[in-house]
N, C-alpha and C positions, 0 to 999 in steps of 0.2 A: 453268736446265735446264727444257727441255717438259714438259708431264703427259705425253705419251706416253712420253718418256724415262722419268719415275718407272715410270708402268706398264708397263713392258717389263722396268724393275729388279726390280718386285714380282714378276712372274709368274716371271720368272727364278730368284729366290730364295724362293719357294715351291718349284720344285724341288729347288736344289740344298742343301736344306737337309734333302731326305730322307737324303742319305748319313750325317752323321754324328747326327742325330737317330737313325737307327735302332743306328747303330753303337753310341750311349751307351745306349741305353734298354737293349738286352739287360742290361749291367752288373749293374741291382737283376733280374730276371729269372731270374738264373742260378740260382740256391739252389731255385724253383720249377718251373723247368722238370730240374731236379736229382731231385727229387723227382718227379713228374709221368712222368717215362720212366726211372725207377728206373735211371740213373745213377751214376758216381764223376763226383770233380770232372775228372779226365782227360779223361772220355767226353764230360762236359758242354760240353768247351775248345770243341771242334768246332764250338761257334755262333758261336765268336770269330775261330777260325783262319781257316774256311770264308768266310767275310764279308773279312776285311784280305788273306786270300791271293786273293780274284777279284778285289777292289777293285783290290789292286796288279796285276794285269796289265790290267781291263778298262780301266782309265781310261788311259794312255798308247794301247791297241787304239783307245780311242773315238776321242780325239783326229786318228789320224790317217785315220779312218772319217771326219770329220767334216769334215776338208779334202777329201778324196776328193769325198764324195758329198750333202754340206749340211751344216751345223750345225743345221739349221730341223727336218730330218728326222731327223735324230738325237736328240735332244732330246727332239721328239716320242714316238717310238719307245720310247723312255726313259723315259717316263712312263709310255708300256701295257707296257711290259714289267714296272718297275714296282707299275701298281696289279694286275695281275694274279697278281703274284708275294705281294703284302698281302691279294688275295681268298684264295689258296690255301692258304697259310703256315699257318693257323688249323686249318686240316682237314686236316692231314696225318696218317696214320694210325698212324704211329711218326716215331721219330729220325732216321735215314735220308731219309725225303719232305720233314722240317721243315730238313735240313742240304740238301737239292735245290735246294728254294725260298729259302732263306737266301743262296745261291750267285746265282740267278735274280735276287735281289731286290737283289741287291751287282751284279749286273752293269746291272741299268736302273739304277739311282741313280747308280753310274758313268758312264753316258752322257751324263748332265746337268751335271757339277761341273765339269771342262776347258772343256767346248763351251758350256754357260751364261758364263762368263768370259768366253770370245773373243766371243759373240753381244754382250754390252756392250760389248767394245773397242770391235769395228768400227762399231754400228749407234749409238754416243751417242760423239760426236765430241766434244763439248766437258764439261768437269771431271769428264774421268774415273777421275781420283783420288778423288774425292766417289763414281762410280760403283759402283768395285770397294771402297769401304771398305763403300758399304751391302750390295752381294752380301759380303762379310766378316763382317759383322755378323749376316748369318743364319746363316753356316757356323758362327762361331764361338759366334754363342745357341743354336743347335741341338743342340751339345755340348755348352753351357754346361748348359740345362734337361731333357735326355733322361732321365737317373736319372732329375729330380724328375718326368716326366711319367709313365714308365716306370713307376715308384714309385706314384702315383696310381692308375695304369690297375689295375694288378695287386693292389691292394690291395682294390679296388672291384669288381673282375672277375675276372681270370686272367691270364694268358701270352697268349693269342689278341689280347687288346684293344692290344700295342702294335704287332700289324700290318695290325688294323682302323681303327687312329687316322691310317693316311697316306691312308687311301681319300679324305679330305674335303680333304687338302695337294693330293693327286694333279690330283684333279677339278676343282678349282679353279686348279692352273695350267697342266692341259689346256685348257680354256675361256680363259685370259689369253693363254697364248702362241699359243694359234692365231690369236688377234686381233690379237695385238701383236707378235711376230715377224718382220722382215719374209720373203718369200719367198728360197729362197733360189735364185741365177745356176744357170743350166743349165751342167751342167760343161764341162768342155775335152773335146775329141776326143781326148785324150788321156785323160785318167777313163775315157772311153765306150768306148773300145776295150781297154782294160785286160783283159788274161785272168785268169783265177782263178788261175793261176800269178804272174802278175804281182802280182796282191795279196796272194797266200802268201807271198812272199817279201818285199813291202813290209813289210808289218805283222810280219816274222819270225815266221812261225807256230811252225818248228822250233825258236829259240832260245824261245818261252815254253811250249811244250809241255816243252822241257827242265826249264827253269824250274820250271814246275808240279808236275812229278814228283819232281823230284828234292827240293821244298821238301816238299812232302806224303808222299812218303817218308821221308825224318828224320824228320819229325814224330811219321809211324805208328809208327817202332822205338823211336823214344825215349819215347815217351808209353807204347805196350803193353808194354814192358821195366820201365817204372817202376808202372804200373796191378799188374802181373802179382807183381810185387815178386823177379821173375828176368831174367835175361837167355838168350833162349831162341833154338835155331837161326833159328827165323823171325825173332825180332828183329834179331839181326844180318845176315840177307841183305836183311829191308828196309832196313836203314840203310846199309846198302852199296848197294844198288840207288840212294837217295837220296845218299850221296856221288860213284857215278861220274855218275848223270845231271848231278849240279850244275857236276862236274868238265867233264863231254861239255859241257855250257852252256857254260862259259868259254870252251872252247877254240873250238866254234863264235863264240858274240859276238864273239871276236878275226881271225875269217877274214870273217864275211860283210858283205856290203857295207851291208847298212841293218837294224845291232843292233836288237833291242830296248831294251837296256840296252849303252850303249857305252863298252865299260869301258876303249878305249886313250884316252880322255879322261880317264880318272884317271890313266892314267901321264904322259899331257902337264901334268896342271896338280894338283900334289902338293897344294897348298893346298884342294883341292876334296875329297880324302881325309877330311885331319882333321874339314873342316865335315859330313860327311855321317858320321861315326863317332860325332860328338858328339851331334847330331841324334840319330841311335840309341838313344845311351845316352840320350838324355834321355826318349824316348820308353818304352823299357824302364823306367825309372822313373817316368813319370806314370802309365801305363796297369796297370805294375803295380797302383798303390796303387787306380786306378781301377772295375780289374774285382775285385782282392782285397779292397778294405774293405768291399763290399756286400757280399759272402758271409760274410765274417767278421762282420758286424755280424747279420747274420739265421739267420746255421746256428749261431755259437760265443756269440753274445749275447742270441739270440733277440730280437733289435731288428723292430719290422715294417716292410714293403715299405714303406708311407707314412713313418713316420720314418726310414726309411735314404735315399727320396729328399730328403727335406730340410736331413737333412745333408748329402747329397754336390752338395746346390743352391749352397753353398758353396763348395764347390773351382771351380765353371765361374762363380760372380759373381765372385770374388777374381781370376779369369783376364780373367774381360772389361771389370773394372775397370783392370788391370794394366794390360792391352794401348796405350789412347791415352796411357797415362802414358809408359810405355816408348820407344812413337816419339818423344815430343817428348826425353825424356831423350837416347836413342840419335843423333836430330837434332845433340845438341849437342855429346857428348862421344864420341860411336861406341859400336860394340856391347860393347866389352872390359867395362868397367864392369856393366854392365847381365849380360850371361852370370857375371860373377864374383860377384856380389849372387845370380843364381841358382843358383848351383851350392851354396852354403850357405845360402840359403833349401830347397833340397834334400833336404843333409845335417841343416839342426835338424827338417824332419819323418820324416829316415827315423831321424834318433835317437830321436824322440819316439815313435813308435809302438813302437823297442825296449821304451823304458820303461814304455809303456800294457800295465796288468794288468788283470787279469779283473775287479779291484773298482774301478777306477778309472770314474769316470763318460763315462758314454758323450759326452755333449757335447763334451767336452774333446777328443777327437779332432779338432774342427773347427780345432784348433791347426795339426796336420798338413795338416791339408785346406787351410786357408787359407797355408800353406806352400807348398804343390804349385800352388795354384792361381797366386799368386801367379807363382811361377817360370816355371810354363807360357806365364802372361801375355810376361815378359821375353823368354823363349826364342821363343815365336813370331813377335815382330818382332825379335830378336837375331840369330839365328841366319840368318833371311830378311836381313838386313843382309851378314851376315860371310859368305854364299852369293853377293851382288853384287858384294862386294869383290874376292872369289876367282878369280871365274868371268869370263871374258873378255866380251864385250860379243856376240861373235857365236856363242857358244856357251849362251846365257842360256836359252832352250827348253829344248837338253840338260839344261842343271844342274837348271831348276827339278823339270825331271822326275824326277830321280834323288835329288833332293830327298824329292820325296813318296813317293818308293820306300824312301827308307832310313826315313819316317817309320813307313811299315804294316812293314818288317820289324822295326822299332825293338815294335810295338803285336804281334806275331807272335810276337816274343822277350817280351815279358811274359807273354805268356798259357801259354807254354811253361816260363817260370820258374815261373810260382805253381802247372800242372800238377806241375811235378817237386819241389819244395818242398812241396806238401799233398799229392798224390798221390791216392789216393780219396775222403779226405774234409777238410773244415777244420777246422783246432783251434788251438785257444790257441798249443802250440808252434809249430808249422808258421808262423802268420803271425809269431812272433817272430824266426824263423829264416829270415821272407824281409825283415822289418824289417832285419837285420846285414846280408844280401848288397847291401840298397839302400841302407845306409851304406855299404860300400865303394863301390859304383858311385858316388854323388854322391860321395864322396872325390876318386875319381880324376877326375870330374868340375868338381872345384873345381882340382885341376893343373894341368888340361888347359888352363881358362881363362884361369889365371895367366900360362899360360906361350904364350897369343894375341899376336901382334901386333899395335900400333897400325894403325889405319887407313892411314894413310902408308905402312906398310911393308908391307901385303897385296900380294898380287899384284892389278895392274890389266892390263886389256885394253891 
């Protein structure tokens, strides 16, 4: 492979390695910025929500922005929208400005993670397995380390420092890819003449405006119903307004010609259900423990920013450890094994955290962690396995897409369980009582795996 090929990898993954670098970092954050804009833990969700719910629509939007109209220019564009979103963030004036730019900030970082990807397919023709494992390796250390950076920053500074810390990612692979990118083909006469009706309808504007409202509507009833500790007329017409919009979505995605989310493909290939269910659930349990044990460690144990990111530097080394163990595993014997191994690696830390009492040493949590972590590791390349098996060979774009959709609604649904489980604030009980509900789920999660098909027997294209 050319040095320019590395260099084109590096600049590359310097960006796309803001999305979930920023995504983790909030995690130790929260308990501060809780306190900081006088806050429940409900109100606080909003940095979570706000971020995986633009995520999940921008990045399929970039995608096809990016065939459209460059990936060179996209990319780019993605980086100022980006660091501008890192300049701002810090000087918001309340809660409100800091969930604007949070949204801002999830939609450039979004523009980089798809179309970063495709920029290495096309433009490094040779061992591009070697390519996309090194663009992996920052997506996946960048989650791995965020707490621990997150943790550091905030310990030393405040909340502001973990969206002054991308300013120097940004700036430097603004400067790499403009060099090392190549230009990109002037489009088709067909791009050029395209009307804004015509890309309103490409991009299905209708079905994710549906989308958008009708997910942030639930949200809003369920969250102020439970904040409020009633259920009050306003709560229920928002969460009705949020069930028919999502309803109005369905029914739309099933008539228009170029879905967003094109859900008569799950009724053609039923095996693409379970895998994007399980995905889910799995996601619902990592992200739980992910954003719940730093608040727990710092609001009910008084653990500090820096010691809570050093524990939780454990759950993302245990993952990135996992991960080349698991392909060569998965390599030889399939995904069955490797998801089953996960699913009770699961359940022994969502037991354990049952068990963990207020006298117990804090340390020893890293049992759990390095439990979750570990799993996360299998599941990342397990589950990406038993999605190839399922999924037809000319439909692999769809899947993957729908893929990372069910993972952010998978990270959407935890932030929404530890809301309604702790409710305004964290306490002993509360995390004991979301420790039981993420034993059932890995329960049912360890079923689920049992009862997979051998490879042989998946469906093939």
């Amino acid at each position: 492979m050319s040095a320019r090929s590395w260099w084109l990898m590096i600049s590359v993954g310097l960006g796309i390695l803001l999305n979930p670098l920023n995504s983790s970092m909030v995690s130790v954050a929260i308990p501060r910025l809780q306190n900081g804009f006088q806050l429940d833990f409900t109100g606080v969700s909003w940095i979570i929500f706000s971020f995986y719910i633009a995520s999940s629509i921008a990045q399929p939007v970039m995608g096809k922005a990016s065939d459209l109209f460059g990936r060179r220019k996209i990319f780019l564009t993605g980086l100022v929208v980006a660091f501008i979103a890192s300049l701002l963030a810090p000087l918001s004036p309340n809660f409100v400005w800091l969930i604007v730019f949070r949204i801002v900030q999830s939609i450039g970082t979004s523009m980089m993670v798809g179309v970063g990807m495709a920029i290495v397919r096309i433009h490094i023709t040779e061992k591009q397995a070697i390519a996309l494992s090194v663009l992996s390796i920052f997506l996946s250390g960048a989650a791995a380390i965020g707490p621990f950076i997150g943790g550091i920053l905030i310990h030393w500074w405040n909340w502001p420092a973990i969206f002054f810390v991308n300013i120097p990612f940004v700036v430097t692979s603004f400067l790499l890819c403009w060099r090392t990118i190549p230009k990109d083909e002037p489009p088709t006469s067909g791009v050029r003449n395209m009307s804004f009706r015509m890309w309103f309808n490409l991009i299905d504007a209708i079905g994710i405006l549906l989308f958008a409202v009708g997910l942030v509507a639930l949200l809003v009833g369920v969250l102020s119903a439970k904040s409020a500790g009633h259920i009050s007329l306003v709560n229920i017409i928002v969460g009705l307004i949020g069930v028919a919009s999502l309803g109005a979505f369905v029914r739309h995605e099933l008539k228009t010609a170029s879905p967003f989310i094109p859900l008569r493909t799950f009724a053609k290939y039923p095996a693409m259900i379970w895998v994007n269910v399980e995905f889910m659930l799995v996601n619902v349990l990592y992200y739980s423990l992910f954003f719940g044990l730093p608040s727990y460690l710092q609001t009910v144990r008084h653990v500090s920013e820096f010691q809570t990111g050093i524990l939780m530097l454990s759950l993302g080394l245990c993952s990135l450890i996992a991960s080349p163990i698991a392909g060569r595993w998965i390599d030889k014997s399939g995904p069955r094994p490797a998801l089953l191994v996960s699913a009770i690696l699961m359940t022994f830390g969502s037991v354990w955290l049952v068990t963990f009492n207020q006298t117990s040493p804090v340390i020893s949590v890293c049992l759990a962690l390095a439990a979750f972590g570990i799993s996360n590791g299998l599941n990342n390349v397990g589950m990406q396995a038993t999605l190839f098996q399922s999924s037809p060979k000319a439909i692999i774009g769809v899947a993957s897409g729908l893929f990372n959709t069910s993972r952010y609604l998978g990270t959407i649904l935890s932030s929404l369980l530890i809301g309604i489980v702790m409710g305004g604030k964290f306490s002993f009980e509360g995390f004991q009582v979301l420790g039981i509900i993420l034993t059932v789920i890995a329960l049912s999660l360890v079923f689920m795996s049992r009862r997979h098909r051998d490879s042989g027997q998946l469906q093939k294209s």
